[in-house]
TIVEXFI-160013 format. One record per residue (C-alpha): x, y negated, z; residue in three letters; residue number from 1. Coordinates in nm, 2 decimals, always signed. Example, Ala and Ser with C-alpha at 12.3 -4.5 7.8 and 13.67 -1.06 7.14 Angstrom:
% TIVEXFI-160013
<node <+1.23; +0.45; +0.78>; "ALA"; 1>
<node <+1.37; +0.11; +0.71>; "SER"; 2>
This chain:
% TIVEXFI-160013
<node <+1.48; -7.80; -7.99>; "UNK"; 1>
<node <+1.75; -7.73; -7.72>; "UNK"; 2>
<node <+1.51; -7.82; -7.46>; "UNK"; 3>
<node <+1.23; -7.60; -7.57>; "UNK"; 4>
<node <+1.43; -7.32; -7.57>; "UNK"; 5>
<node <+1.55; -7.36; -7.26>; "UNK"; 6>
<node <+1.21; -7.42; -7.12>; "UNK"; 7>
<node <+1.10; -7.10; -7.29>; "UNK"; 8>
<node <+1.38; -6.91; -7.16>; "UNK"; 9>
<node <+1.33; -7.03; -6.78>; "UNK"; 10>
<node <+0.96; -6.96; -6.83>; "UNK"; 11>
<node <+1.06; -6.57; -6.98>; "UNK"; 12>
<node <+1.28; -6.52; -6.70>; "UNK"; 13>
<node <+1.01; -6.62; -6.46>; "UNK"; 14>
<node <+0.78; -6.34; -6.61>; "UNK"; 15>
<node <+1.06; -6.10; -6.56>; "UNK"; 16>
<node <+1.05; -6.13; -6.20>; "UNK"; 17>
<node <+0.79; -5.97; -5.98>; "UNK"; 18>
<node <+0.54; -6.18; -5.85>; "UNK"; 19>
<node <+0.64; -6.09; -5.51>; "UNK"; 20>
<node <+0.98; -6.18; -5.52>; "UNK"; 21>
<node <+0.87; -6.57; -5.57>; "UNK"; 22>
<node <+0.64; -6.55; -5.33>; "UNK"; 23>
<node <+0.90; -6.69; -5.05>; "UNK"; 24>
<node <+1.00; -6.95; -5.23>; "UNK"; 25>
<node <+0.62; -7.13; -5.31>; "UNK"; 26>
<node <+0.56; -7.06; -4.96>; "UNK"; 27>
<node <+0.86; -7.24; -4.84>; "UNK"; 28>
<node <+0.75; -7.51; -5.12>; "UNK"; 29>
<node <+0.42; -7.57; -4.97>; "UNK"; 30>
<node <+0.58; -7.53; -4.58>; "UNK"; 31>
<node <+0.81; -7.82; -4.71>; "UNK"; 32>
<node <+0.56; -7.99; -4.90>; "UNK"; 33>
<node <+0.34; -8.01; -4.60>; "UNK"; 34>
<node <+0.64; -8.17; -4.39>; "UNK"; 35>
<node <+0.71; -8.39; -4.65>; "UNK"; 36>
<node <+0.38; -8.57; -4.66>; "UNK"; 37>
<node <+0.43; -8.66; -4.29>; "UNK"; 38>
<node <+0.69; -8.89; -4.37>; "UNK"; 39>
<node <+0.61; -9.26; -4.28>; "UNK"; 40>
<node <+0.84; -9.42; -4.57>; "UNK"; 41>
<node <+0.69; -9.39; -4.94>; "UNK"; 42>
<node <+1.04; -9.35; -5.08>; "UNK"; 43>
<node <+1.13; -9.11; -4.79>; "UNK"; 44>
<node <+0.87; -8.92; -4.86>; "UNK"; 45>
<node <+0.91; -8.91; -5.25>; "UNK"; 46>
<node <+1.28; -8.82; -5.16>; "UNK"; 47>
<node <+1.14; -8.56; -4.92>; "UNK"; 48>
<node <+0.96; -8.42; -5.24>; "UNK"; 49>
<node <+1.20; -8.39; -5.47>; "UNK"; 50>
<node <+1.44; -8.23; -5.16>; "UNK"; 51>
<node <+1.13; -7.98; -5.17>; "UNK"; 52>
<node <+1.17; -7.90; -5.52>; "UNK"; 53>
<node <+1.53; -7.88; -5.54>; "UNK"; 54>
<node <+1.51; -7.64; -5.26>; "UNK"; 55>
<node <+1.26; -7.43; -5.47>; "UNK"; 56>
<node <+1.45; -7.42; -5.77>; "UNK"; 57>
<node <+1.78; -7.29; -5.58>; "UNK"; 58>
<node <+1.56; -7.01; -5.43>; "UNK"; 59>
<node <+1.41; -6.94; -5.76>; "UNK"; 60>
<node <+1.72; -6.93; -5.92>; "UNK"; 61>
<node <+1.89; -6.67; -5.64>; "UNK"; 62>
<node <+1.58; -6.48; -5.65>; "UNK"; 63>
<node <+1.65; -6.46; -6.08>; "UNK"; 64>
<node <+1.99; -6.46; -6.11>; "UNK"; 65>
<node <+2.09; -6.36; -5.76>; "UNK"; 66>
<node <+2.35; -6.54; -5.53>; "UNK"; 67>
């Protein structure tokens, strides 16, 4: 129950923010994405992934919350 609402609150903040404002950050995720998929290395590259989406969440969450 925890997680759902946790999941629901994430997704209402999400919705509160202007579609704009995320914008930067799923372009950076694709940019790094893109990078990502040039790695050699299977495990590098899954590492370079979830770098990628540890990046986004950080720039979602300053975009949200602010710094």
């Amino acid at each position: 129950m925890k997680k759902l609402f946790v999941v629901l609150l994430l997704g209402a903040a999400l919705n509160a923010v202007p579609a704009p404002a995320l914008a930067g950050c799923f372009e950076d995720l694709g940019n790094c994405y893109n990078e990502a998929a040039k790695v050699d290395s299977w495990v590098s590259r899954w590492l370079a992934g979830l770098d990628c989406e540890l990046d986004f969440v950080e720039c979602t969450r300053i975009k949200i919350v602010g710094t």
